[in-house]
C-alpha positions in Angstrom: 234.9 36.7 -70.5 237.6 36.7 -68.1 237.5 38.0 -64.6 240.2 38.2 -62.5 239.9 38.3 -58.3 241.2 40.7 -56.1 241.9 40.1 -52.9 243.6 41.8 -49.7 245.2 38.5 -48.8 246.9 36.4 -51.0 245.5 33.6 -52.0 247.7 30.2 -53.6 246.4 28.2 -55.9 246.9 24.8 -58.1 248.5 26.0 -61.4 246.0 25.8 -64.4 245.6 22.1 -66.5 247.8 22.5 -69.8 245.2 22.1 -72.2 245.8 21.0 -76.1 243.9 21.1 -79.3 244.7 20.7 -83.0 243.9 22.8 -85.5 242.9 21.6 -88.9 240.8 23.1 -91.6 238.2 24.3 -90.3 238.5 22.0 -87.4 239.9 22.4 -83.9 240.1 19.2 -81.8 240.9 18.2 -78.4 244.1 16.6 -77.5 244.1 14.4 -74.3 247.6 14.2 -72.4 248.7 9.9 -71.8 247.9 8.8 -68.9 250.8 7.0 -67.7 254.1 9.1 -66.2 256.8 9.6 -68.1 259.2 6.8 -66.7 257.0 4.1 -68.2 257.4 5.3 -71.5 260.2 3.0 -73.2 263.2 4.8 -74.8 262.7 4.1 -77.9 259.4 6.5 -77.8 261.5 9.1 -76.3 259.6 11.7 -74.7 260.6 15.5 -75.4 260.0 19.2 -74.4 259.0 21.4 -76.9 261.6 22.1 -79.4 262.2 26.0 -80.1 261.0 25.7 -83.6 257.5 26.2 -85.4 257.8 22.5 -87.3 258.2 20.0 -85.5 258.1 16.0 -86.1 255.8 13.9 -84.9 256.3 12.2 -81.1 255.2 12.6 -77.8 256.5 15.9 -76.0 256.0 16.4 -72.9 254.7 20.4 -71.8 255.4 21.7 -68.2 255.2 17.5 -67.0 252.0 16.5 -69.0 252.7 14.5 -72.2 251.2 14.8 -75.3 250.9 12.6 -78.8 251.4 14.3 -81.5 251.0 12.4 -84.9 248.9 13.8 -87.1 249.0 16.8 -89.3 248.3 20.0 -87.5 248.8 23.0 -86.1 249.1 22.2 -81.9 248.5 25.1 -79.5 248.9 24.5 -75.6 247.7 26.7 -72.9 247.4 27.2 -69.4 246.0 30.8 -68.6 248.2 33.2 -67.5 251.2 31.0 -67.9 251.6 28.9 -71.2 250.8 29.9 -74.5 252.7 27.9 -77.1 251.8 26.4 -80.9 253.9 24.0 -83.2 252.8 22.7 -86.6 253.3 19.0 -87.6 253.5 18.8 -91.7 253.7 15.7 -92.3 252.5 13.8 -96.0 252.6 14.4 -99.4 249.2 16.3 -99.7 249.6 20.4 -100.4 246.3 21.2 -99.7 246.1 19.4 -96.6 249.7 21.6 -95.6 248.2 24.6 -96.2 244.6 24.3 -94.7 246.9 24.1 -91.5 248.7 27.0 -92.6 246.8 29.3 -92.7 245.5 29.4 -88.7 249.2 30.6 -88.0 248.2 34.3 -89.0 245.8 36.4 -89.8 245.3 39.9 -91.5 246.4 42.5 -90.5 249.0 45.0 -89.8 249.8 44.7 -86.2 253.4 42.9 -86.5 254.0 44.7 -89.6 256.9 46.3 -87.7 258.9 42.9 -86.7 261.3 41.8 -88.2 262.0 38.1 -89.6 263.9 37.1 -86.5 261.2 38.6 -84.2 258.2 36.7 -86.0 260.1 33.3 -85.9 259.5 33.9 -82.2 256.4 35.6 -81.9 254.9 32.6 -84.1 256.0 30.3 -81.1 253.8 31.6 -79.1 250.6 33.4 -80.9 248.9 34.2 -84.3 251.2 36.4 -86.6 249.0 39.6 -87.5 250.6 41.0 -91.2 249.4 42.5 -94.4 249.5 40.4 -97.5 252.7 41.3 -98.6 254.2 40.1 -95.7 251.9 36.9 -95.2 253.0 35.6 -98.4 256.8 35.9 -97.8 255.7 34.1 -94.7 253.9 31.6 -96.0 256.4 31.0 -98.6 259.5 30.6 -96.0 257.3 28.2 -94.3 257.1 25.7 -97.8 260.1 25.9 -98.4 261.3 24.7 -94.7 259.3 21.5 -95.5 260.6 21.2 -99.4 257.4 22.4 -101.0 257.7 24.4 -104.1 256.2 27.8 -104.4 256.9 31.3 -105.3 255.1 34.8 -104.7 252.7 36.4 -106.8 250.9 39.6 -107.3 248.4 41.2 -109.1 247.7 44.4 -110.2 244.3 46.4 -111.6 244.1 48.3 -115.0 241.5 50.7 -113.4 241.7 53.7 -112.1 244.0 53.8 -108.8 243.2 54.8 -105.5 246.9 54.3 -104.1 245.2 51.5 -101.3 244.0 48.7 -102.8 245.4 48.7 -106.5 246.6 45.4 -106.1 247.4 42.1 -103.8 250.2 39.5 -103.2 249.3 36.3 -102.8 251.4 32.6 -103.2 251.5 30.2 -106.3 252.6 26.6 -105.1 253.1 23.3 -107.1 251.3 20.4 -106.6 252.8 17.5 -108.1 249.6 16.2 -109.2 247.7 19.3 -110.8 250.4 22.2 -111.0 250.6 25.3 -110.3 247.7 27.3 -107.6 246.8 29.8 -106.2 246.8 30.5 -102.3 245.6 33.7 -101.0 247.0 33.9 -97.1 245.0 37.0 -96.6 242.0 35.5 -97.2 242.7 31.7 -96.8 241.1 30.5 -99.8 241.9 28.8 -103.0 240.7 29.1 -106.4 238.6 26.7 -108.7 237.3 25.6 -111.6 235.5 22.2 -112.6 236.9 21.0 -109.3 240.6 21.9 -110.8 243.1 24.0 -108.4 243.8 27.3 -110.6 246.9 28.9 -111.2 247.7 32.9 -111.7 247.0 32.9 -115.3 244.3 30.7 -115.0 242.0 32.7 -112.9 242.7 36.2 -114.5 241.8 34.6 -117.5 238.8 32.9 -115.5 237.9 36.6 -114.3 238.6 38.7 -117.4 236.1 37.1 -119.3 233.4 36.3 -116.5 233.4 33.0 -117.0 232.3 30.6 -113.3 234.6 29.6 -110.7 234.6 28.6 -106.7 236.2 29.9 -104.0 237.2 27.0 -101.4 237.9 28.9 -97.9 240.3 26.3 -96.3 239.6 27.6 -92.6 238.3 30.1 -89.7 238.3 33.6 -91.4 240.1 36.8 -90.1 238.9 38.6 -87.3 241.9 40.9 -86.4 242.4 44.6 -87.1 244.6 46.1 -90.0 244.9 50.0 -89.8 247.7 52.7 -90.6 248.6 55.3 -88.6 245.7 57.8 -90.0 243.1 55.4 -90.9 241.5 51.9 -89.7 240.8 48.9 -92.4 239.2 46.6 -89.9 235.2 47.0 -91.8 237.3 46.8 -95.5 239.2 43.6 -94.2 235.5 42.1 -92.2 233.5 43.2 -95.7 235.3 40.7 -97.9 236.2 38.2 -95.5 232.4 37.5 -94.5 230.9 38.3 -97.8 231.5 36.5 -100.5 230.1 38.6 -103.5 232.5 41.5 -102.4 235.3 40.1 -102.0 234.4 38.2 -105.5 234.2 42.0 -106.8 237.8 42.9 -105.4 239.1 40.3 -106.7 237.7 41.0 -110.2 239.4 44.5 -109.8 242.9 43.7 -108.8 243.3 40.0 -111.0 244.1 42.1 -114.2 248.0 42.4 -114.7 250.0 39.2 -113.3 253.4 39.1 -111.9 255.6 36.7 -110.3 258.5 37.4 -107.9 261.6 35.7 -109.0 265.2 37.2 -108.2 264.3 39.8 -106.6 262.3 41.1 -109.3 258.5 40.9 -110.4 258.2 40.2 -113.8 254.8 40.7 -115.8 253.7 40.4 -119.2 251.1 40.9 -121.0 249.9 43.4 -123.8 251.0 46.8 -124.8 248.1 48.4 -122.4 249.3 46.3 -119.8 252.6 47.3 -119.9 251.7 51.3 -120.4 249.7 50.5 -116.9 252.8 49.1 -115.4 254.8 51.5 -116.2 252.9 54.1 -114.5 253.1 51.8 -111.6 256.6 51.2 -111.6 257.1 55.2 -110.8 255.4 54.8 -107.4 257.2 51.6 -106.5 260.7 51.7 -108.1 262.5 49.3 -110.3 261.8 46.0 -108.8 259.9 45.0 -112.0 260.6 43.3 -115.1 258.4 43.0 -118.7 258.9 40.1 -120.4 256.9 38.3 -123.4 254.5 36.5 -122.6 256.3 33.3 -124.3 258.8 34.2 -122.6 257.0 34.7 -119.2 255.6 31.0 -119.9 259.1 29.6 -120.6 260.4 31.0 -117.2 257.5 30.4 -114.8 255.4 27.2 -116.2 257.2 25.4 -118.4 257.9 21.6 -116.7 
């Protein structure tokens, strides 16, 4: 806890160390500044402030006048209390998974920052974890791939049971990984799906789940601990339920991974069979014409054919 002192005279003192760590899966280490000044760096190693950007590349920057090394794949968050709060990611290599376990300690869910607007989060970001609900998150996440040239698209999915008009559904992300394809990420929940140690995609898993067959959930780091409430009701037990037990949010998921879409054009197209579709429909009244059948051929043709 953190006390602050009152006194009736003030009182000057040294400004707080700039402290670093990188976060990594679900590992946060320490980052020690160089030891030597700045004017005994060589050029060619070129020493910079913090650019005003989320990625960065890899070099030594220098924060207030203490430099840093950064080289390795990460998300890097510098403090000094009550005066620095800053983060930038380093996404370096060829290895999705890797990209994404950094990823995801950028946000959490929740609906705090629901109200910003793109512009406003590419700031916020900078400086603090971004609190939104899924919908958001994946857009997010997905603006972030594609910045560093990595495939992916949004997903959703929708339940064929009775709805309740609050969790019916989720968005998530599918990305491509040049090795095994297509997979699912769920930003919400920061996990990813598998199966005899294979990532799985969207139509994998609701097949996966339809007919009860085994598969794992692999959490890639720190789960959520922020709030997520509307203006007459607070989500914050419904959000801790499933992110620290495993069985429910296994139940949810078996729910909600019933009718598949995938956002494309500004459109989510589905497939599926006739009941499907009759469900979808019904849907599609609540949530206007942003949605597309298609065939399932069709639907393979435009989503995962190579």
């Amino acid at each position: 806890m953190l006390f602050k002192l009152f006194h009736k005279k003030k009182v000057s003192h040294k400004q707080n160390p700039v402290i670093c760590y990188r976060c990594n899966g679900m590992m946060l280490n320490s980052i020690y500044p160089l030891q030597q000044p700045i004017e005994r760096f060589s050029s060619s190693l070129n020493p910079v402030n913090l650019p005003n950007k989320i990625v960065i590349e890899p070099n030594i920057y220098q924060v207030r006048d203490i430099l840093f090394e950064l080289n390795d794949i990460g998300l890097y968050r510098f403090y000094a209390l009550n005066e620095i709060n800053e983060q930038r990611l380093i996404l370096s290599g060829n290895d999705v998974t890797s990209i994404v376990k950094v990823l995801a300690h950028i946000w959490d869910y929740g609906s705090q920052d629901i109200n910003l607007d793109k512009r406003q989060i590419q700031q916020v970001i900078l400086h603090r974890k971004i609190i939104l609900p899924c919908s958001s998150l994946a857009f997010l996440c997905l603006d972030l791939l594609q910045m560093i040239h990595i495939k992916a698209r949004v997903i959703a999915v929708l339940t064929m049971e009775e709805w309740n008009q609050l969790d019916d559904g989720h968005t998530l992300i599918e990305i491509f990984d040049p090795i095994e394809g297509w997979f699912i990420y769920d930003p919400s929940f920061k996990c990813i799906f598998r199966a005899k140690n294979q990532k799985l995609s969207l139509l994998q898993l609701i097949d996966i789940i339809s007919n009860h067959q085994q598969y794992e959930i692999e959490f890639l780091t720190i789960k959520n601990t922020n709030v997520f409430r509307n203006a007459s009701y607070d989500f914050s037990f419904w959000v801790e339920h499933r992110s620290n037990n495993e069985y429910e949010l296994r139940k949810w998921y078996q729910r909600i991974f019933q009718i598949p879409l995938i956002y494309f054009s500004n459109m989510f197209y589905f497939t599926g069979d006739q009941r499907i579709l009759d469900r979808a429909k019904q849907y599609m009244t609540y949530s206007g014409n942003y949605y597309n059948y298609i065939v399932f051929d069709d639907f393979m043709t435009l989503f995962y054919s190579k």
